[in-house]
DOVOSE-167757 format. One record per atom (N, C-alpha, C): residue in three letters; x, y, z. Coordinates in steps of 0.1 Angstrom, whole numbers, plus 5000, padded with zeros to 4 digits. Example, Ala and Ser with C-alpha at 12.3 -4.5 7.8 and 13.67 -1.06 7.14 Angstrom:
// DOVOSE-167757
res ALA; c1 5132; c2 4943; c3 5078
res ALA; c1 5123; c2 4955; c3 5078
res ALA; c1 5132; c2 4967; c3 5078
res SER; c1 5128; c2 4978; c3 5071
res SER; c1 5137; c2 4989; c3 5071
res SER; c1 5129; c2 5000; c3 5079
This chain:
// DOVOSE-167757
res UNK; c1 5038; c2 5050; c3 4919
res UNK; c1 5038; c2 5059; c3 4930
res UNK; c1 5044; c2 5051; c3 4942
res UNK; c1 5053; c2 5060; c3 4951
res UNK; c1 5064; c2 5053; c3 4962
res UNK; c1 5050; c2 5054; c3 4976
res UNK; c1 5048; c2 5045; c3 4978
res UNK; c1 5038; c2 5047; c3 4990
res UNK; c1 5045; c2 5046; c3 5005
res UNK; c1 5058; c2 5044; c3 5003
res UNK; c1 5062; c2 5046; c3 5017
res UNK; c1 5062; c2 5042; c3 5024
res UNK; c1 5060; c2 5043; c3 5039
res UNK; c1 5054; c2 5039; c3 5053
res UNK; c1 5041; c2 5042; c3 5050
res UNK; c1 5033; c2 5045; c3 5040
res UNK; c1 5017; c2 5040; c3 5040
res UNK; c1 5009; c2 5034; c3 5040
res UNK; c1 5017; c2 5022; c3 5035
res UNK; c1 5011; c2 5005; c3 5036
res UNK; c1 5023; c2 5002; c3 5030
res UNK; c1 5025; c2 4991; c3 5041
res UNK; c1 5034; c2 4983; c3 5044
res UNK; c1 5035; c2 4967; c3 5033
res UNK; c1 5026; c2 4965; c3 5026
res UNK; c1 5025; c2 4954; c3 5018
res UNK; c1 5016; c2 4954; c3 5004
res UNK; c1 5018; c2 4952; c3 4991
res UNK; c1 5009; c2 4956; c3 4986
res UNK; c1 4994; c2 4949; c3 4986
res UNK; c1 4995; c2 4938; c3 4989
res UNK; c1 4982; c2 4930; c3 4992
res UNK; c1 4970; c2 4938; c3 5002
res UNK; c1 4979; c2 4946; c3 5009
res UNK; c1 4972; c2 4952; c3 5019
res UNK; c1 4961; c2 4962; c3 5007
res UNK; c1 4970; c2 4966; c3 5000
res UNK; c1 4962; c2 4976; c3 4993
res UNK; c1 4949; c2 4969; c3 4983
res UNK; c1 4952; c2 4960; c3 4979
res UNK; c1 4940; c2 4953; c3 4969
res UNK; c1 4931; c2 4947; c3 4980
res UNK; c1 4934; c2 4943; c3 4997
res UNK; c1 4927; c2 4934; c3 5000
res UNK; c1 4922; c2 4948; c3 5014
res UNK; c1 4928; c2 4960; c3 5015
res UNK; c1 4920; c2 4967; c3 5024
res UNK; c1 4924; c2 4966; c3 5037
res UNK; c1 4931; c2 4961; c3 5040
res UNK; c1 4934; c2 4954; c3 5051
res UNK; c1 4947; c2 4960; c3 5060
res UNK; c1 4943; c2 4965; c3 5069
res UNK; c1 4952; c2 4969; c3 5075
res UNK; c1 4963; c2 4961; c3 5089
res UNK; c1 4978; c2 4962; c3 5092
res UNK; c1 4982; c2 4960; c3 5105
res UNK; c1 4972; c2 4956; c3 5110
res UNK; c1 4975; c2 4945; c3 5124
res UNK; c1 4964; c2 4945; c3 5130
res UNK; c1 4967; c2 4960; c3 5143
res UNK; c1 4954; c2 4963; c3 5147
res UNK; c1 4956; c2 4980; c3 5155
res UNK; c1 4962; c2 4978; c3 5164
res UNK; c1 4970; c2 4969; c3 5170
res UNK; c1 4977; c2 4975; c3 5183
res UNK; c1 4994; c2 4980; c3 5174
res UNK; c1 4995; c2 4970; c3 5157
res UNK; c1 5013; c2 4982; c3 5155
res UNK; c1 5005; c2 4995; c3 5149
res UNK; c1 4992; c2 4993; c3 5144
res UNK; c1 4986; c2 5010; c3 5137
res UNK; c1 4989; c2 5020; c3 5150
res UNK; c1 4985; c2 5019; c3 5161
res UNK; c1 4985; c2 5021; c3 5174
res UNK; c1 5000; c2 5022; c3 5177
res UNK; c1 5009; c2 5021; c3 5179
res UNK; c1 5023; c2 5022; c3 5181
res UNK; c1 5025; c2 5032; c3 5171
res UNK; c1 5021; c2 5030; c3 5158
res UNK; c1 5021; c2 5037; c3 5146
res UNK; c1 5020; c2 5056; c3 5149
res UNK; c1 5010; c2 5056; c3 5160
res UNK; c1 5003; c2 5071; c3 5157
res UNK; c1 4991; c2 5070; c3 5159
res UNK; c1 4986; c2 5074; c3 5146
res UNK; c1 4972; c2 5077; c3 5145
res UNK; c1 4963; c2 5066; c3 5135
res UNK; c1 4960; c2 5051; c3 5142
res UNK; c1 4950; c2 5047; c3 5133
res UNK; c1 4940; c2 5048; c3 5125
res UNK; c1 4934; c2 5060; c3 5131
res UNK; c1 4923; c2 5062; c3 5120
res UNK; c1 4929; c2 5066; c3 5106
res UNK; c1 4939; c2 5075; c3 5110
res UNK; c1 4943; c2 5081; c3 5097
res UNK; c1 4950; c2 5069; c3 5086
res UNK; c1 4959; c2 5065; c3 5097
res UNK; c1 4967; c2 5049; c3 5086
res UNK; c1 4954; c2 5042; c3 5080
res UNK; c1 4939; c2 5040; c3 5086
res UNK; c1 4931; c2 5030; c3 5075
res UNK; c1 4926; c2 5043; c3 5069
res UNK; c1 4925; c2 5055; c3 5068
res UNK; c1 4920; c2 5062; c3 5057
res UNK; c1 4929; c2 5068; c3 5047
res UNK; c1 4941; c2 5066; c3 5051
res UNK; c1 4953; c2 5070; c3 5036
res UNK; c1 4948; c2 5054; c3 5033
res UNK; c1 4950; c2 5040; c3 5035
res UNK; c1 4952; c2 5029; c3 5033
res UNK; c1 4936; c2 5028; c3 5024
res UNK; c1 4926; c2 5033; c3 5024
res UNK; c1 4911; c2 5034; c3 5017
res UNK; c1 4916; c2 5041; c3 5001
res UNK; c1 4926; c2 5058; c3 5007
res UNK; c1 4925; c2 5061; c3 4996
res UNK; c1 4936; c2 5056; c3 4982
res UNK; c1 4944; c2 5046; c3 4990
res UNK; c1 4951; c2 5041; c3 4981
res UNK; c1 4947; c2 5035; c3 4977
res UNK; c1 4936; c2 5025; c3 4982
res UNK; c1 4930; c2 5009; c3 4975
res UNK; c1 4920; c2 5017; c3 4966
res UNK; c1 4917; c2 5035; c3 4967
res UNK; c1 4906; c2 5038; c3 4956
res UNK; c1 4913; c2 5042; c3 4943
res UNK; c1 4927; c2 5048; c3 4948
res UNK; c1 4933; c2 5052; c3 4938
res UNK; c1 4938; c2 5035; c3 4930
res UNK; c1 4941; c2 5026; c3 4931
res UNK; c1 4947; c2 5014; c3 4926
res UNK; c1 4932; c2 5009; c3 4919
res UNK; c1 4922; c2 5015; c3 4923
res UNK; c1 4909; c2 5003; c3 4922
res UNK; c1 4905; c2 5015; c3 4907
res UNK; c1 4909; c2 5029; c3 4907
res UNK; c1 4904; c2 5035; c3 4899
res UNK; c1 4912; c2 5042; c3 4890
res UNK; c1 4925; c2 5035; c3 4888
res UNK; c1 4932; c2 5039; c3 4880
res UNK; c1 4940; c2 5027; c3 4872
res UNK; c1 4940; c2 5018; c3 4865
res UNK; c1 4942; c2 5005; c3 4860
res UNK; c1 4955; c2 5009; c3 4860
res UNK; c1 4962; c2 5021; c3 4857
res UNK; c1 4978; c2 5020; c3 4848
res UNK; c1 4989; c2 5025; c3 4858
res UNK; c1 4981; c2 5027; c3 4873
res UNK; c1 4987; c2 5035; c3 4885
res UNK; c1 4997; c2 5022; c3 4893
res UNK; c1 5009; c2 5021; c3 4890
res UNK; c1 5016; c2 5009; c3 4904
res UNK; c1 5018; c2 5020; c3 4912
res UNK; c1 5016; c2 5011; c3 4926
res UNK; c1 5020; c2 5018; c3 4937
res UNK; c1 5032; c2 5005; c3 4946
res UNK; c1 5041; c2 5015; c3 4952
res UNK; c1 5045; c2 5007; c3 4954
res UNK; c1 5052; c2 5006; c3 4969
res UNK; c1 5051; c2 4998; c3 4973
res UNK; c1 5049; c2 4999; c3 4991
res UNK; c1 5066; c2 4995; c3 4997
res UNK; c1 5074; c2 5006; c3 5000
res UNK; c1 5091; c2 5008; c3 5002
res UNK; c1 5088; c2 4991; c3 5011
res UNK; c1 5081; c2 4983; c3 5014
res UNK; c1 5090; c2 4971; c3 5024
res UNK; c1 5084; c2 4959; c3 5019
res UNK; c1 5078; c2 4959; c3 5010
res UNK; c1 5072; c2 4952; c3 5001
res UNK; c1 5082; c2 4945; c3 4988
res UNK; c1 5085; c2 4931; c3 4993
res UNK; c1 5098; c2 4925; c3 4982
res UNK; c1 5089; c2 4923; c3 4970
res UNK; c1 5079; c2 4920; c3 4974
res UNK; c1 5067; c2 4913; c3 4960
res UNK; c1 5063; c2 4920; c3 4953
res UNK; c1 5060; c2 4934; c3 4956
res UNK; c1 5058; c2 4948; c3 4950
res UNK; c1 5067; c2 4953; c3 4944
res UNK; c1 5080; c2 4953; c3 4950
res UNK; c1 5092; c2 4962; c3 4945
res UNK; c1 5097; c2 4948; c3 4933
res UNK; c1 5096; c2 4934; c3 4930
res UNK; c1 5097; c2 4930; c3 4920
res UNK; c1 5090; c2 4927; c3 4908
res UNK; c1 5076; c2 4926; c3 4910
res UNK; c1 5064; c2 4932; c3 4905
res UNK; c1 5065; c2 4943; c3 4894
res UNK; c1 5072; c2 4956; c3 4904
res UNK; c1 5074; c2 4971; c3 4897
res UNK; c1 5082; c2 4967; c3 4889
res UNK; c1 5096; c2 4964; c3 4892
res UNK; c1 5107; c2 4956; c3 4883
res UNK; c1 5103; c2 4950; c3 4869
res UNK; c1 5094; c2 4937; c3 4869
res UNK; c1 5090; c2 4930; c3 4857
res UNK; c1 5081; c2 4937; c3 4847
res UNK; c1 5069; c2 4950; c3 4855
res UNK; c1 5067; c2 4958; c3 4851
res UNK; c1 5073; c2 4968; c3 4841
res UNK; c1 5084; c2 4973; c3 4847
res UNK; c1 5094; c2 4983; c3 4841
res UNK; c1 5098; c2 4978; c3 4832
res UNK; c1 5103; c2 4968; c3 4832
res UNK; c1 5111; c2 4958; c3 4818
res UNK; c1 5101; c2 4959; c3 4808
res UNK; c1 5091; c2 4954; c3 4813
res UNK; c1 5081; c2 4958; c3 4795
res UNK; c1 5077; c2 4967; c3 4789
């Protein structure tokens, strides 16, 4: 799954963790950025076979790569 401008890293998503709030805050609407960012860490935490994968994220997008190959 292409996560976009959703979360910006994928660590963010295993560890929860959002921007610190003043770029969420430049962003828009904080609350919403850590509650899409909840429901991705539930969708990754409850679905074993689901990659997601975060467009600015080099670790993720090679990750997905070594993934694909197998």
């Amino acid at each position: 799954m292409l996560a976009a401008d959703a979360v910006w890293l994928g660590k963010s998503i295993t560890q929860r963790r959002p921007p610190p709030r003043l770029t969420t805050a430049l962003l828009g609407d904080t609350r919403r950025y850590r509650a899409t960012l909840n429901l991705l860490s539930e969708a990754a935490c409850c679905n074993g076979d689901l990659v997601i994968l975060p467009s600015h994220c080099a670790a993720s997008a090679k990750r997905f790569g070594d993934h694909d190959a197998n």
